[in-house]
C-alpha positions as CSV (number, residue, x, y, z in Angstrom):
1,X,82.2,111.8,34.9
2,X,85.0,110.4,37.2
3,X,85.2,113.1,39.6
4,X,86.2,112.6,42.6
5,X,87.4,109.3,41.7
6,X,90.1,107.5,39.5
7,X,89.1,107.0,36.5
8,X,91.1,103.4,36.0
9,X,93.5,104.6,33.1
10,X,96.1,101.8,32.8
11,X,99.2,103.6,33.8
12,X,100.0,103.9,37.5
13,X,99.9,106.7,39.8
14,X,96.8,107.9,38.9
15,X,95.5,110.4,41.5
16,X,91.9,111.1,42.2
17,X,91.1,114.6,43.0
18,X,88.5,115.5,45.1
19,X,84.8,116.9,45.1
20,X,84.2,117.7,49.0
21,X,80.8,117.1,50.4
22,X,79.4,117.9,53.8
23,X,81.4,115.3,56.1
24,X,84.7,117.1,54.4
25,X,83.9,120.2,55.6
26,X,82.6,119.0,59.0
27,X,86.3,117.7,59.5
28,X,88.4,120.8,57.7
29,X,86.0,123.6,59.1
30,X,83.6,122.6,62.1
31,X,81.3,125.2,61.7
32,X,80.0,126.5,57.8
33,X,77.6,127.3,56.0
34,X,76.9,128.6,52.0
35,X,79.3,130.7,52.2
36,X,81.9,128.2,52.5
37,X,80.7,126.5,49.5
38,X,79.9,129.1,47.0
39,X,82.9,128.6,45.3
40,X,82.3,125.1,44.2
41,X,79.5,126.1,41.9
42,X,82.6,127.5,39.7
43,X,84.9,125.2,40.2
44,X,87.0,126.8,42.5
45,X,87.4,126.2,46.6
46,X,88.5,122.8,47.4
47,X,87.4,121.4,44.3
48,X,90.9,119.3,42.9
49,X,90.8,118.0,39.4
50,X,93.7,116.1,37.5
51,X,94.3,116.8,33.9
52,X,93.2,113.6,32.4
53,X,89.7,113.8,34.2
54,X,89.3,117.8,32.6
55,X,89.9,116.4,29.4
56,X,87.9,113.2,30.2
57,X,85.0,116.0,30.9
58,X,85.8,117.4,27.3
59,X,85.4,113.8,25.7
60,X,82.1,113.5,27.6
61,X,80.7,116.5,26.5
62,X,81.9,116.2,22.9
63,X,80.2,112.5,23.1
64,X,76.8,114.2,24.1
65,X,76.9,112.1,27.4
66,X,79.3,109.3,27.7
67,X,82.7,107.8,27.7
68,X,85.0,104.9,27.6
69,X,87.7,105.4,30.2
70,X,90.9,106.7,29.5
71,X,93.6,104.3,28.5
72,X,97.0,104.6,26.9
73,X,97.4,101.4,25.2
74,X,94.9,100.9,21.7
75,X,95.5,97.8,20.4
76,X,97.3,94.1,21.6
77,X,98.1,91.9,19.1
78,X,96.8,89.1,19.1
79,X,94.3,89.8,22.4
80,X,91.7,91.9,23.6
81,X,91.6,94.7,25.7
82,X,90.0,94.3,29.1
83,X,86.1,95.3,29.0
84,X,86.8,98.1,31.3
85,X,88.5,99.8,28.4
86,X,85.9,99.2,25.7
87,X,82.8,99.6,27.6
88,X,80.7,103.1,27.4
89,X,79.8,105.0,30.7
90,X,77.0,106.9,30.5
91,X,76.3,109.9,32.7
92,X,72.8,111.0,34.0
93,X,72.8,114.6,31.8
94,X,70.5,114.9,29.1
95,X,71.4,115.4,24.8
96,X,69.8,118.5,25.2
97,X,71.9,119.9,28.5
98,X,75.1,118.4,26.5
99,X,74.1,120.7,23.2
100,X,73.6,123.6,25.3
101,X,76.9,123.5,27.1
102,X,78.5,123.1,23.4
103,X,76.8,126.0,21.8
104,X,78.3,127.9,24.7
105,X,81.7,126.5,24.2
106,X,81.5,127.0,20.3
107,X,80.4,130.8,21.3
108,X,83.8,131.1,23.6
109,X,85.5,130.3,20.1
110,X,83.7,132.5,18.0
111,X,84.1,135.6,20.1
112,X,85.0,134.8,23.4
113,X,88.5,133.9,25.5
114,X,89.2,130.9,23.4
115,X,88.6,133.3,20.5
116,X,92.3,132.5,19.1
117,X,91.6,129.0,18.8
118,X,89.3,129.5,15.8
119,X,90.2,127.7,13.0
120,X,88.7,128.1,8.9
121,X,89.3,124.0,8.7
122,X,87.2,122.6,11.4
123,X,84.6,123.7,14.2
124,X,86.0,123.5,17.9
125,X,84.8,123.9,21.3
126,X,86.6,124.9,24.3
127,X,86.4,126.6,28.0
128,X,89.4,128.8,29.7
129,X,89.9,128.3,33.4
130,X,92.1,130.6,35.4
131,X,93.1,128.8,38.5
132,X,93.7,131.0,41.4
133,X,96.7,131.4,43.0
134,X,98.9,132.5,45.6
135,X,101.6,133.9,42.9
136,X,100.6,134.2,39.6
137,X,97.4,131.8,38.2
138,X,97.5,128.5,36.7
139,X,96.6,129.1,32.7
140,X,93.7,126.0,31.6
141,X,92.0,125.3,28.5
142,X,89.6,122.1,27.4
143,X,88.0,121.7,24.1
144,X,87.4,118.7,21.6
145,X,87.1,119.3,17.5
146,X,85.7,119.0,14.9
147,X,82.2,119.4,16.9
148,X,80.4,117.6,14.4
149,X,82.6,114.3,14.7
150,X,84.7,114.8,17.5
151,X,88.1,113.3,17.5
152,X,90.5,114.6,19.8
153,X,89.5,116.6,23.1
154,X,92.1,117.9,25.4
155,X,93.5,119.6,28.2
156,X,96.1,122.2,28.7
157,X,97.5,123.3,32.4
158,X,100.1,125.7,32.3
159,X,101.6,126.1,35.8
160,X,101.9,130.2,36.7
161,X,101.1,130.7,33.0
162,X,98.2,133.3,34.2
163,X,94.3,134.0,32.2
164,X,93.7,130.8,30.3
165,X,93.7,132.8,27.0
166,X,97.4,133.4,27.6
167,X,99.2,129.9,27.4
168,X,96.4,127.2,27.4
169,X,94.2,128.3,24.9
170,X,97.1,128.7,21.9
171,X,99.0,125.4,23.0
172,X,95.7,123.8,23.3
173,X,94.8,124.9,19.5
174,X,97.9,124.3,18.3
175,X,97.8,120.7,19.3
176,X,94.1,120.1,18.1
177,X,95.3,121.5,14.3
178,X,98.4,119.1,14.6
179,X,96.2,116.3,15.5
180,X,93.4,116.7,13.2
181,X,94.8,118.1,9.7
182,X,98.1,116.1,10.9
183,X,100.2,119.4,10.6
184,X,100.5,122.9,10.9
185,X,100.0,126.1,8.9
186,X,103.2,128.1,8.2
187,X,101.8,130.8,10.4
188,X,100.6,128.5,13.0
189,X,104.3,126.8,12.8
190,X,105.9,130.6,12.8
191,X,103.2,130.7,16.3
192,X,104.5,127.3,17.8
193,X,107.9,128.8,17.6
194,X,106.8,131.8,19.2
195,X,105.2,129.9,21.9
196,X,108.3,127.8,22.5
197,X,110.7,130.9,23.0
198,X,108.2,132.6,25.4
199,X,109.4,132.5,29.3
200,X,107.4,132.2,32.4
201,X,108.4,133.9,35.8
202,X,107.1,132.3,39.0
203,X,107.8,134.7,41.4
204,X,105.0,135.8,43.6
205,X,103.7,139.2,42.9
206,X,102.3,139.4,46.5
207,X,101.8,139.1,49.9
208,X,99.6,136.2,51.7
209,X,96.1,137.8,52.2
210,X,93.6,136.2,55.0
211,X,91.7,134.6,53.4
212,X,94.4,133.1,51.6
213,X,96.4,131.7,55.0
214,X,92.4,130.3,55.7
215,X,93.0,128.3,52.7
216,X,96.4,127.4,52.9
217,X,95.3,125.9,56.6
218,X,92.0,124.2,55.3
219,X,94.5,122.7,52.7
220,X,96.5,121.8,55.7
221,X,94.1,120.1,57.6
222,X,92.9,118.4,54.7
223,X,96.5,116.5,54.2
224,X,96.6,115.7,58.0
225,X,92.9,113.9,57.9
226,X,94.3,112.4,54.1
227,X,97.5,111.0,56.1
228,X,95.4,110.3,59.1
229,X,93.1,108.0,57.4
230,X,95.6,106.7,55.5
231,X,97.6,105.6,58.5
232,X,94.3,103.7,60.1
233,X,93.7,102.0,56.9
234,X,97.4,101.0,57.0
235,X,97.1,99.9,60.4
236,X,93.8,97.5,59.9
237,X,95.6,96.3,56.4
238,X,98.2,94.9,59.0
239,X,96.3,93.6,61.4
240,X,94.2,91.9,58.8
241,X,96.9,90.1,57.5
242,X,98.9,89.2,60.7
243,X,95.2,87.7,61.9
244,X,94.9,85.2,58.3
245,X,99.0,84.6,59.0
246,X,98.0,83.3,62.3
247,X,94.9,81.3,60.8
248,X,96.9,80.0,58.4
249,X,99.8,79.0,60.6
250,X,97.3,76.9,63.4
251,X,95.5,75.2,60.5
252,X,99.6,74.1,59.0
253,X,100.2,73.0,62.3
254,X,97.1,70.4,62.6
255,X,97.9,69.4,58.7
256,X,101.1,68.5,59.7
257,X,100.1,67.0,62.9
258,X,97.2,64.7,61.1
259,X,99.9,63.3,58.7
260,X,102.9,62.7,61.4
261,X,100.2,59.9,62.8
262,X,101.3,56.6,61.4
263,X,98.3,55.5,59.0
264,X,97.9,52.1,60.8
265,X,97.9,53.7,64.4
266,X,94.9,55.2,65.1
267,X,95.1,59.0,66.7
268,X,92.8,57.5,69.9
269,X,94.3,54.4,71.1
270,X,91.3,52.2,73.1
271,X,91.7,51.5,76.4
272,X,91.9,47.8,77.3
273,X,88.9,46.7,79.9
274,X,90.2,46.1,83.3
275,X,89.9,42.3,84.0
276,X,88.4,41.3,87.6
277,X,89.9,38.1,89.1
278,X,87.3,35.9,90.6
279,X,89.1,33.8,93.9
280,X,87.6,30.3,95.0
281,X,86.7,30.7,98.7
282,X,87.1,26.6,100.3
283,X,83.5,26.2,101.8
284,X,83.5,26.4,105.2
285,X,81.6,23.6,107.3
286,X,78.2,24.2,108.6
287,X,78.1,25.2,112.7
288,X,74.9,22.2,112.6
289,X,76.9,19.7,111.0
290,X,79.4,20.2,113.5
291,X,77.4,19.8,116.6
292,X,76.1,16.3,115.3
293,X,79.4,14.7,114.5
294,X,80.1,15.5,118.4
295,X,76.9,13.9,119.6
296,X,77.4,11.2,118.0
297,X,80.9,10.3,119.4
């Protein structure tokens, strides 16, 4: 589903979020144990999602089980979009997991915290979230309609806006109706108003607790080893490329010392043969001979 990951939209600055696993918590914590992790079965802990990947989850879920990654940009004239954009991903859950976790999303509509979402046009499905925090908590809402032929699924984070029923759930509606039916009811447009006039304090209602400064320093340490890592990557990115610079510069230097050798002078010149001078010695007279010629005078 993309978690833990970019999901490749094609606008920049995409983040990734993060599912921790056991080599996360090795680093953050040292010692753990369930306990630590108990949280992530709902979500919560040090699990980090980005808006477009909730509602990518909605768009899965509505699709029974797959999706084609997010992308701003529909059509090109006169070209094709990349593959990556038109190709289906399909996750490992089964049609029949997918149907349950819808029938409990339409139940949250009929009669639960999404229940003012309802709408007498169209079915819809959708989850609250209340994300934890220090001040006042984050308001969420995901959902997709109609549920027989989904078209639009979406995600709503309001920043301090507290339970999800208070501020995500009725933009998130709102929004749906607008995109579906391609406007609003006069009573839903007398509620957008309503919705636009309402105000938000972010003051914190109270003091740091324990377990809260445990977080806050887990979050710490999780930035440092983030920045740490990055920094090493950084670091062998340069080195990398300052090794192929110095590659590329000695291999240059051997081009251009190949073609400053004139073509008709070769690059080994022979060496000539050293010439040995033979001398005529005059013969010398034989001692016998000698002898003779004075015997005989």
């Amino acid at each position: 589903m993309g978690f833990g990951y970019k999901l490749g939209v094609d606008i920049p600055g995409e983040k990734r979020g993060m599912i921790p696993n056991a080599h996360f918590y090795d680093n953050a914590f040292g010692r753990w144990g369930p306990l630590s992790v108990i949280s992530i079965s709902i979500g919560q802990g040090e699990v980090n999602l980005t808006p477009l990947q909730i509602a990518n989850l909605g768009a899965t879920i509505a699709n029974r089980g797959h999706f084609i990654t997010p992308h701003i940009v529909r059509h090109v004239q006169g070209q094709k979009l990349a593959p990556e954009y038109t190709t289906w991903h399909h996750t490992k859950g089964s049609a029949r997991a997918y149907d349950e976790v819808i029938a409990g999303m339409m139940a949250s509509v009929r009669g639960g915290t999404c229940s003012h979402a309802v709408h007498p046009g169209y079915t819809l499905a959708g989850k609250t979230g209340t994300a934890q925090n220090r001040g006042k908590d984050h308001s969420v809402f995901m959902g997709f309609a109609p549920v027989e032929n989904p078209k639009i699924a979406i995600a709503v984070y309001v920043e301090n806006g507290g339970f999800g029923a208070d501020f995500g759930v009725p933009i998130g509606a709102l929004m749906i109706e607008q995109y579906v039916n391609g406007k609003l009811t006069p009573g839903d447009q007398a509620r957008a108003n309503q919705m636009q006039s309402r105000h938000i304090s972010y003051a914190f209602k109270r003091s740091m607790s324990h377990s809260d400064s445990l977080r806050l320093d887990s979050l710490r340490r999780i930035a440092q080893i983030r920045d740490s890592l990055r920094e090493v990557q950084e670091k062998q990115r340069l080195e990398e490329a300052e090794r192929l610079k110095e590659i590329k510069a000695k291999k240059d230097a051997q081009e251009k010392e190949k073609k400053s050798q004139p073509q008709n002078d070769p690059a080994l010149q022979p060496e000539e043969e050293p010439q040995v001078r033979s001398e005529r010695r005059p013969r010398q007279p034989d001692r016998g001979d000698g002898e003779k010629h004075r015997d005989k005078d």
